[in-house]
N, C-alpha and C positions, 0 to 999 in steps of 0.2 A: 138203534141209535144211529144217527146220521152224523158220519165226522165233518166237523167244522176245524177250521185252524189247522194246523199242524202235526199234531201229536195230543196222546191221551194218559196219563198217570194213571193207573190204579194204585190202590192204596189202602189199608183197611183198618178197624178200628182194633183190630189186636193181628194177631197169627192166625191162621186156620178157618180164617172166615170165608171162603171160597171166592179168592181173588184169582188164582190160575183155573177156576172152572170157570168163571163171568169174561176173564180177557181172553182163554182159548175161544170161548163163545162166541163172541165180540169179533174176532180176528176171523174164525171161519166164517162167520154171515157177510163181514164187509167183500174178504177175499173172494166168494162166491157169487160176489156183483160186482168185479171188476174189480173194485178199488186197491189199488198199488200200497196196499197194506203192510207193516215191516215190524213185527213182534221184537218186542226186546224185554229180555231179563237177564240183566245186565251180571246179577250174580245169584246163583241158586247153591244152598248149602243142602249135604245128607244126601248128596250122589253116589253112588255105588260105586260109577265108576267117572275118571275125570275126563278120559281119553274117546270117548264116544256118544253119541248121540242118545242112545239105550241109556246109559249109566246118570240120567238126571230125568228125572222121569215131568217134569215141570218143563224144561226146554223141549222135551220129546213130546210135549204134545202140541207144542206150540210150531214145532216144525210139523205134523201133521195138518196142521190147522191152514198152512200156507203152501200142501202141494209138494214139501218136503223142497222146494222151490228157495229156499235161504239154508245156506252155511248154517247149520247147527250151532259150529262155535261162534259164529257170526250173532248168533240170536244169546246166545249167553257164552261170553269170551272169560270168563268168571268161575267157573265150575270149583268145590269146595266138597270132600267127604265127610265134614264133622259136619253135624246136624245141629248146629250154633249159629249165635247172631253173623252175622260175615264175617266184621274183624274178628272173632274168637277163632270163628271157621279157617279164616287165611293164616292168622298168628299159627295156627295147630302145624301148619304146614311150611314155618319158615317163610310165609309170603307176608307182603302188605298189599293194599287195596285200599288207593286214597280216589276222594273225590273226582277227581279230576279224571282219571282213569273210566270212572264211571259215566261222567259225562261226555265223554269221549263214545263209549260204547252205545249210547241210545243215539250218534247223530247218523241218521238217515240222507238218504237225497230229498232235495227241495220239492219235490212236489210228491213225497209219500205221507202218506198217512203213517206217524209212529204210536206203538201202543206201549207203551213200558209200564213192567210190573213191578213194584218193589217188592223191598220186602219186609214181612210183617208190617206193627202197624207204622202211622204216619212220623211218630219222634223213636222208632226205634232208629239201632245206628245200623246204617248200610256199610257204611269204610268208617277207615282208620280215623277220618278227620269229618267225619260226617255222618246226618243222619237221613232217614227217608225226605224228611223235609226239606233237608238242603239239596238233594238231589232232585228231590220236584221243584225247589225254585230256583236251580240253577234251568233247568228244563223252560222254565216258564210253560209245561204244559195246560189246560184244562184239568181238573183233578173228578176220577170216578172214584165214590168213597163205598169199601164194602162194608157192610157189619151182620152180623147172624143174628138173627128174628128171634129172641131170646130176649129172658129177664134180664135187665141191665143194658139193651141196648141203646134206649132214649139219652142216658146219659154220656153210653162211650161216645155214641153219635153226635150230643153236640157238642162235645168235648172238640171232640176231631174238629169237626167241621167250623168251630170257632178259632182252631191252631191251623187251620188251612187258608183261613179268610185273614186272616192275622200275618200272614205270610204274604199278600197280597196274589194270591190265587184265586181263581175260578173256578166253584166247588160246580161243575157240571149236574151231578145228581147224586143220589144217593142210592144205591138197592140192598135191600133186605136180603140176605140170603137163606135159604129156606135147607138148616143142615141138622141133622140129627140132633134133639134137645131132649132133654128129660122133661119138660115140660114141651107137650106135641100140641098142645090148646092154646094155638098162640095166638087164635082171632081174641081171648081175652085178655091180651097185653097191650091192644091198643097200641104197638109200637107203631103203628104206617098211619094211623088218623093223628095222634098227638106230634111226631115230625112234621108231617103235614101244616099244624099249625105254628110249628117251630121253623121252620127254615123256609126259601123262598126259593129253592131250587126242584126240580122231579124228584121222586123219590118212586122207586118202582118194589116191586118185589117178584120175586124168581119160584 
């Protein structure tokens, strides 16, 4: 994918849809052709540890991704041990984590390319006073939308991608991610020809 604009939102149609394996991805291909690349996940919960780079295994690959070349705490100023939505995550620990904080965290210099990863899916809450959504449209990024190649995805899919456009975003593309399912026969879910007919953005799959 060739960056255009500014900055990239990923974002997904639930949790665990492999949005930090598509933007590490994403981030090492651009870095490795120059582009002044700047990963940001701004808050990652279920870290082991909050005080280093090791201990959030989502930021640690994302500074891999960049040459180890960015502040760690730079790429996620956020770090959280409880493996909960954020605010649960921050509440657990006597902190808050408001919007504004967040958007603070993904601003970059003007002529980098930024990738920020939320988290979970697109209306889950990110902070205290916010959800993924408000944080992608406080960004005004491009929006990459993940979802797993699975039964039920045509729906999460234009679920999202209708509360994305609704938002007055630009749903860049869509990709399928290709992650362990109990159903492995998923050329007959038809989920990548029937989006196809649904939506008017790329839709790839991985």
């Amino acid at each position: 994918m060739t960056p255009t604009g500014n900055g990239l939102f990923i974002t997904g149609v639930d949790t665990g849809v492999g949005k930090t394996w598509l933007g590490v991805r994403l981030t090492r291909s651009l870095y490795a052709k120059g582009v002044d690349v700047q990963p940001r996940k701004p808050v990652e919960t279920g870290c082991k540890t909050t005080d280093s780079p090791e201990g959030c295994a989502d930021t640690l690959q994302y500074w891999h991704a960049v040459g180890q070349s960015i502040d760690p705490r730079i790429i996620c100023p956020y770090p959280f041990r409880l493996p909960a939505a954020p605010p649960r995550a921050a509440a657990a620990e006597n902190r808050s984590l408001t919007l504004a904080q967040l958007v603070q965290a993904c601003r970059t210099t003007p002529n980098a390319f930024t990738i920020v990863e939320g988290a979970g899916g697109f209306y889950s809450p990110i902070a205290d006073d916010g959800l993924n959504a408000d944080l992608a449209t406080a960004l005004q990024f491009d929006i990459l939308l993940v979802a797993a190649d699975r039964l039920g995805a045509i729906n999460h899919t234009l679920l999202t991608a209708e509360a994305i456009t609704n938002r007055g975003l630009n749903l860049r593309a869509v990709v399928l991610n290709q992650i362990p399912s109990p159903n492995p026969n998923r050329t007959n879910l038809g989920n990548l020809e029937t989006l196809q007919t649904q939506l008017p953005c790329p839709i790839f799959t991985t």
